[in-house]
Residue frames relative to the residue before (quaternion, step in Angstrom):
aa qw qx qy qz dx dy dz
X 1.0000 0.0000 0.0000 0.0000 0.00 0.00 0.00
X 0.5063 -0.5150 0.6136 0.3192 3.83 -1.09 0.82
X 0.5437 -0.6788 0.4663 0.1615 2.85 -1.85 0.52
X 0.5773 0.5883 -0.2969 0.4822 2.92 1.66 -0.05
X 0.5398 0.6093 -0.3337 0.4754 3.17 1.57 -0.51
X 0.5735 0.6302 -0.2809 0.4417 3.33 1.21 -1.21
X 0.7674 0.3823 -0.2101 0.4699 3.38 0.31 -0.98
X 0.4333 0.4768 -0.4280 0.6338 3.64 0.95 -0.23
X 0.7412 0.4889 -0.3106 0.3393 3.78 -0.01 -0.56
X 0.5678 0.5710 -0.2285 0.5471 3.04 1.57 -1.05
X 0.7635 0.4630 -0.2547 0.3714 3.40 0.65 -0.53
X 0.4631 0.6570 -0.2719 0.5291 3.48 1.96 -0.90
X 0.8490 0.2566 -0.1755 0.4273 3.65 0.52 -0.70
X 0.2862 0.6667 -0.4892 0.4841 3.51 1.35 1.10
X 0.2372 -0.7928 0.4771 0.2960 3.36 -0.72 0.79
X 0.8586 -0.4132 -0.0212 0.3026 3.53 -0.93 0.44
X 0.5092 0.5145 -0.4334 0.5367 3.57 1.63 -0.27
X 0.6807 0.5398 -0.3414 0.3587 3.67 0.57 -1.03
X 0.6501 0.5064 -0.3906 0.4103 3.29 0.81 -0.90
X 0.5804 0.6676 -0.2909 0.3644 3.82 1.28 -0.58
X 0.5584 0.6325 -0.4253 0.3274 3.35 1.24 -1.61
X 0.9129 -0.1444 0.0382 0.3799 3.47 -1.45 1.13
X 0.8801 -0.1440 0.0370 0.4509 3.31 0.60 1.22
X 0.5872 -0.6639 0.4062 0.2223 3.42 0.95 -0.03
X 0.6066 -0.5436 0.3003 0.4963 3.94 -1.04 0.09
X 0.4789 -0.7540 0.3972 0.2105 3.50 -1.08 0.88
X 0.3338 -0.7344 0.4263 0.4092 3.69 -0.38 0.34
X 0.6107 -0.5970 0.3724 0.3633 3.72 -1.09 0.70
X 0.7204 0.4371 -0.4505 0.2949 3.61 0.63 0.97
X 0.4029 0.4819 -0.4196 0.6553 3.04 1.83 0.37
X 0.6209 0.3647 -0.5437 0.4311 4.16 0.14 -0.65
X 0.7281 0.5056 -0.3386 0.3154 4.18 0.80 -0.45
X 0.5213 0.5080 -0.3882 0.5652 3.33 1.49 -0.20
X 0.6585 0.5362 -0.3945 0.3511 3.46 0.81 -1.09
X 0.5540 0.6498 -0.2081 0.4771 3.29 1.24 -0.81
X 0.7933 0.2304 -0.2227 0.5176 3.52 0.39 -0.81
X 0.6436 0.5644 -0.3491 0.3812 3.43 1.00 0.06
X 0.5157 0.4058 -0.4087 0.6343 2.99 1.37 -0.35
X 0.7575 0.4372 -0.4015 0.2719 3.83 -0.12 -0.35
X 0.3961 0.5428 -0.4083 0.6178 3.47 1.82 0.18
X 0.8145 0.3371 -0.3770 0.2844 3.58 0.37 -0.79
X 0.3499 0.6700 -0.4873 0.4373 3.30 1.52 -0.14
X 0.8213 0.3994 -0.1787 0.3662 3.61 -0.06 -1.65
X 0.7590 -0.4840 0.2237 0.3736 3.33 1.50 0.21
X 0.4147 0.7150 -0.2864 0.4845 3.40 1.61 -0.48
X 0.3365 0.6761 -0.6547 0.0315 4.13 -0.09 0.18
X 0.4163 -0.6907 0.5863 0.0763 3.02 -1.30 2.07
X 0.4458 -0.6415 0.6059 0.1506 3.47 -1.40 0.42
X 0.8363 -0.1171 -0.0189 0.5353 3.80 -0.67 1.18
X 0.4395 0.6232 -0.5007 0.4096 3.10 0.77 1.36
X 0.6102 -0.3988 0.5886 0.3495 3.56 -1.65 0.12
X 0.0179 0.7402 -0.6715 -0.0303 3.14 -1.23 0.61
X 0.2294 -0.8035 0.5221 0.1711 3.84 -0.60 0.26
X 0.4145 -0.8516 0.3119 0.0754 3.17 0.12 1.05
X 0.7281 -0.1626 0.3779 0.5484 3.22 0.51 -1.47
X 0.0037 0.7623 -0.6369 0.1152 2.94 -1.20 1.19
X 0.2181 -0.8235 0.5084 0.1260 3.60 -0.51 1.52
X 0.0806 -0.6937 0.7063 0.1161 4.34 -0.42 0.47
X 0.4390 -0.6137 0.6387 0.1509 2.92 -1.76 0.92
X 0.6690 -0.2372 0.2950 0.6396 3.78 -0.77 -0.76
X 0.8490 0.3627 -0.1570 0.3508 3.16 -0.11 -1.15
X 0.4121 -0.7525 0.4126 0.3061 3.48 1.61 0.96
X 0.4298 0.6408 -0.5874 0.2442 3.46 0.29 1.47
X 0.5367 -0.7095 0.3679 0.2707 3.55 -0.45 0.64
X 0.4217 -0.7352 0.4862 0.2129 3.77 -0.09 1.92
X 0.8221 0.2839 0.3530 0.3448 2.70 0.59 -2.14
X 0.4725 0.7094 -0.5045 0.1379 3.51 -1.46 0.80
X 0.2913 -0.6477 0.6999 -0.0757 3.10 -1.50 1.00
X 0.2323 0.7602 -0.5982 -0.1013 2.58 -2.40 0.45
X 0.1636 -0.8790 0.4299 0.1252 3.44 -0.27 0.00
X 0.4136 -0.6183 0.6049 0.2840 3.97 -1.38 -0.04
X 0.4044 -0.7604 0.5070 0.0344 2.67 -1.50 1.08
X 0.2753 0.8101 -0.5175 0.0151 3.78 0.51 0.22
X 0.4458 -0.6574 0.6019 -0.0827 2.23 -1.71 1.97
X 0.7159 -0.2687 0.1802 0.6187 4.01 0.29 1.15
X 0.1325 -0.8865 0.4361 -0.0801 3.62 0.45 0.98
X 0.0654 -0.7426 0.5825 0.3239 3.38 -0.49 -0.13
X 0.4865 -0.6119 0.4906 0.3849 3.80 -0.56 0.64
X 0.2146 -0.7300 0.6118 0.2163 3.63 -1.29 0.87
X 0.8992 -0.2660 0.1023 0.3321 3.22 -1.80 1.08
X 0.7064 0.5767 -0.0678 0.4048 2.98 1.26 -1.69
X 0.7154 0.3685 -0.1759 0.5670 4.01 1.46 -0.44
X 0.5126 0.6366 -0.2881 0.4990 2.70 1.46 -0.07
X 0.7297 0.3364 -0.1240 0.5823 3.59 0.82 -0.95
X 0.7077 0.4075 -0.2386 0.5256 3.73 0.28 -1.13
X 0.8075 0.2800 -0.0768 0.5134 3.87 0.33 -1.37
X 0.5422 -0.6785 0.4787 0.1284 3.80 0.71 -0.02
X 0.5024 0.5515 -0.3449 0.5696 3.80 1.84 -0.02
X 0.1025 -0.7573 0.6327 -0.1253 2.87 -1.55 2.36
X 0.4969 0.7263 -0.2100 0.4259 3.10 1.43 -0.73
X 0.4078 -0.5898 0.4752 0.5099 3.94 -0.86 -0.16
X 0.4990 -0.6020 0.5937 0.1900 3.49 -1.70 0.29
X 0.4031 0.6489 -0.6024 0.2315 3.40 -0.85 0.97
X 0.2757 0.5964 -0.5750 0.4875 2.63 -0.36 2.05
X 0.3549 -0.6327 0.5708 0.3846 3.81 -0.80 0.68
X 0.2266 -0.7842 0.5708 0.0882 3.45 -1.37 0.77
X 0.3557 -0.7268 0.5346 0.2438 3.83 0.08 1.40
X 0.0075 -0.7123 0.7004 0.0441 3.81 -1.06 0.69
X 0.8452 0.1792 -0.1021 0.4930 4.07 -0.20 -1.12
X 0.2540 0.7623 -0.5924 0.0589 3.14 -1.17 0.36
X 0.2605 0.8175 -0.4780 0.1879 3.45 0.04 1.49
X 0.2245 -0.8262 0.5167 -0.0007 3.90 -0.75 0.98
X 0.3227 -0.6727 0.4750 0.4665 3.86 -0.16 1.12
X 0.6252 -0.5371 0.4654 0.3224 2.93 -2.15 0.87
X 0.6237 0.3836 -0.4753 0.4878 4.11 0.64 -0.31
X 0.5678 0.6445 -0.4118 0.3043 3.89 0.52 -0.13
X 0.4453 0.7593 -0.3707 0.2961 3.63 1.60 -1.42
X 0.8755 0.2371 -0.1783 0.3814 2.74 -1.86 0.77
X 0.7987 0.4385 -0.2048 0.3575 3.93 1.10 0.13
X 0.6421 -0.5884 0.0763 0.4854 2.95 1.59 1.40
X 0.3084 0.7563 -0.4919 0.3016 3.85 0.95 0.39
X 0.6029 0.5470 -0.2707 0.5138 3.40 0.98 -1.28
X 0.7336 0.3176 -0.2901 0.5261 3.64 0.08 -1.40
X 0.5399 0.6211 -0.4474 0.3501 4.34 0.32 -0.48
X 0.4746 0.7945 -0.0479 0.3758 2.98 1.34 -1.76
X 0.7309 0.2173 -0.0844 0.6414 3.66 0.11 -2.09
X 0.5440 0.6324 -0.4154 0.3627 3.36 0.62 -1.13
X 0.6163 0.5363 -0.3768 0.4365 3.57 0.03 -1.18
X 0.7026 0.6533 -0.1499 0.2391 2.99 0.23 -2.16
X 0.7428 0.4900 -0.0601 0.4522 2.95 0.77 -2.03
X 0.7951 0.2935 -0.2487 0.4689 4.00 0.86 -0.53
X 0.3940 0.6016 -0.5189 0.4622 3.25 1.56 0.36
X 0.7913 0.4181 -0.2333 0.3802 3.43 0.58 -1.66
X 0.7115 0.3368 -0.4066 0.4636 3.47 0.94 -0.16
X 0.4286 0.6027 -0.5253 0.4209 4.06 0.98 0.63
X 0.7370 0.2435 -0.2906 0.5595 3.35 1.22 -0.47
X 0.6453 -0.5405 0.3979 0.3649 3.64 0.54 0.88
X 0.5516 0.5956 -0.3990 0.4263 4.28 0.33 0.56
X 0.3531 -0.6559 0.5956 0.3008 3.53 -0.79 0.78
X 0.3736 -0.6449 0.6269 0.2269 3.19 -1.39 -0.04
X 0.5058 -0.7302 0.4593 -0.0022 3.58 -1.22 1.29
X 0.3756 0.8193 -0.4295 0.0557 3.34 -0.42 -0.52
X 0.1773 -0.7081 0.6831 -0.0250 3.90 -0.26 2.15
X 0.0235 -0.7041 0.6991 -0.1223 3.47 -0.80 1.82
X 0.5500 -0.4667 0.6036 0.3396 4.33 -1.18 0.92
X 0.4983 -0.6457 0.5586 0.1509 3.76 -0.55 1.36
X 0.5879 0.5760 -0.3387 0.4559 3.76 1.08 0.10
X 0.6542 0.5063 -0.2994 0.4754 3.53 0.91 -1.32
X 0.2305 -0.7731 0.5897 0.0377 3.43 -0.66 1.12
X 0.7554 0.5417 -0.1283 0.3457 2.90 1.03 -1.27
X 0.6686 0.2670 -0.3455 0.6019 3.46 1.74 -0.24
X 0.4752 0.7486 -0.2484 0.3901 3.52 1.28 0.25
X 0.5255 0.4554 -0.1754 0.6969 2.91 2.29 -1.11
X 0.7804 0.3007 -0.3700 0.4046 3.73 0.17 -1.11
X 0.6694 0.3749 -0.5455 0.3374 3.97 0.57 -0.24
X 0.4842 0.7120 -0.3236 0.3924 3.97 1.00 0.05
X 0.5426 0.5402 -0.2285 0.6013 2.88 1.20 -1.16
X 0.6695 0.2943 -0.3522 0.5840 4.10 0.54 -0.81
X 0.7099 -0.5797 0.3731 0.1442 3.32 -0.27 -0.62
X 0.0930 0.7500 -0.4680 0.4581 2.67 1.87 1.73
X 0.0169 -0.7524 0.6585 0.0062 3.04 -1.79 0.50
X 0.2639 -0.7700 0.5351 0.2260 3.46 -0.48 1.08
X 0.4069 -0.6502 0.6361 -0.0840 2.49 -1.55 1.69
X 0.7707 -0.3828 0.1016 0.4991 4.18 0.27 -0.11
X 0.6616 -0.5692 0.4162 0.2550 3.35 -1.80 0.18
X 0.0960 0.8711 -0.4746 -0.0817 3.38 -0.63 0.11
X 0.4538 -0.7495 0.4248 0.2275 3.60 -1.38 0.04
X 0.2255 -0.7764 0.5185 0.2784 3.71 -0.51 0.63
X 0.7758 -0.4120 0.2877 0.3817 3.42 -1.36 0.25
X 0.8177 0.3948 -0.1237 0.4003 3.01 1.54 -0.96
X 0.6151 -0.6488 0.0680 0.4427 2.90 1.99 0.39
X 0.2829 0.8385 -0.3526 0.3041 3.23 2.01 0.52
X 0.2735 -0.7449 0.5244 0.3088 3.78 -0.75 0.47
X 0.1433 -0.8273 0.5414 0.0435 3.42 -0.51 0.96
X 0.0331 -0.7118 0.6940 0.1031 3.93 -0.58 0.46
X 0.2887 -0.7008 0.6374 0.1387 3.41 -1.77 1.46
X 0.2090 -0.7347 0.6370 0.1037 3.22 -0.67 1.21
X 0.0418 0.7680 -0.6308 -0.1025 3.98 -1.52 0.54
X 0.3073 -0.6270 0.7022 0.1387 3.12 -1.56 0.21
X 0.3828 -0.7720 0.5047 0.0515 3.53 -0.89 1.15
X 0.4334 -0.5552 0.5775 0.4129 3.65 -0.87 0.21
């Protein structure tokens, strides 16, 4: 099985809030850009308003614990869409947390915190706080980005009428 396939899997067996967290399961051509973007960014290549895949944890049996990703914006202009819903006019430059999912027999055994962790000293090696627009419901990823050292910073509204709280982490 592809690894993209894997991770699509990883997401299928989330139960129904998880499968929501920041957007929901991805379709297996964004998990392949995410993929190749992160392998440009290895080799030195750091893409602007892109996915990035981050990290991927395999057990023995090369199954995929874990994964995450996020966008990188590099003096952004805000799209149409943050503009209206989120109130952002200004450029963007700030890492922006997007995926974050952990198999359900894995919970509770530091994958999650490895995960932001990772994230969180990448984005501050390149000088960028770190974002993160979580459904004002999810405690649970609300607790683990607290737990690192997030602080919510304001409410918002989605198009569809979702409360969203932005949560950041500072350099």
């Amino acid at each position: 099985m592809k690894t993209e396939e894997k991770i699509r899997n990883l997401f299928l067996i989330q139960n129904s809030q998880d499968k929501n967290f920041l957007g929901g399961i991805p379709y297996t051509e964004n998990l392949k850009r995410e993929i190749k973007n992160y392998e440009n960014f290895v080799l030195g290549n750091i893409v602007e308003r892109k996915r990035i895949n981050l990290e991927k944890i395999f057990s023995e049996e090369n199954e995929i614990l874990g994964y995450c990703s996020f966008t990188i914006m590099n003096n952004s202009l805000p799209t149409q869409y943050k503009k209206e819903f989120i109130g952002l006019s200004e450029k963007l430059n700030y890492f922006q947390f997007r995926k974050l999912v952990v198999h359900p027999n894995y919970g509770n055994k530091g994958i999650g915190n490895k995960l932001v962790n990772y994230r969180l000293n990448l984005s501050h090696s390149l000088g960028k706080e770190s974002i993160c627009d979580v459904k004002e419901k999810n405690e649970k990823i609300i607790n683990l980005l607290e737990k690192n050292g997030f602080k919510k910073n304001f409410k918002w509204k989605t198009k569809k009428g979702s409360l969203m709280l932005r949560l950041v982490h500072e350099i």
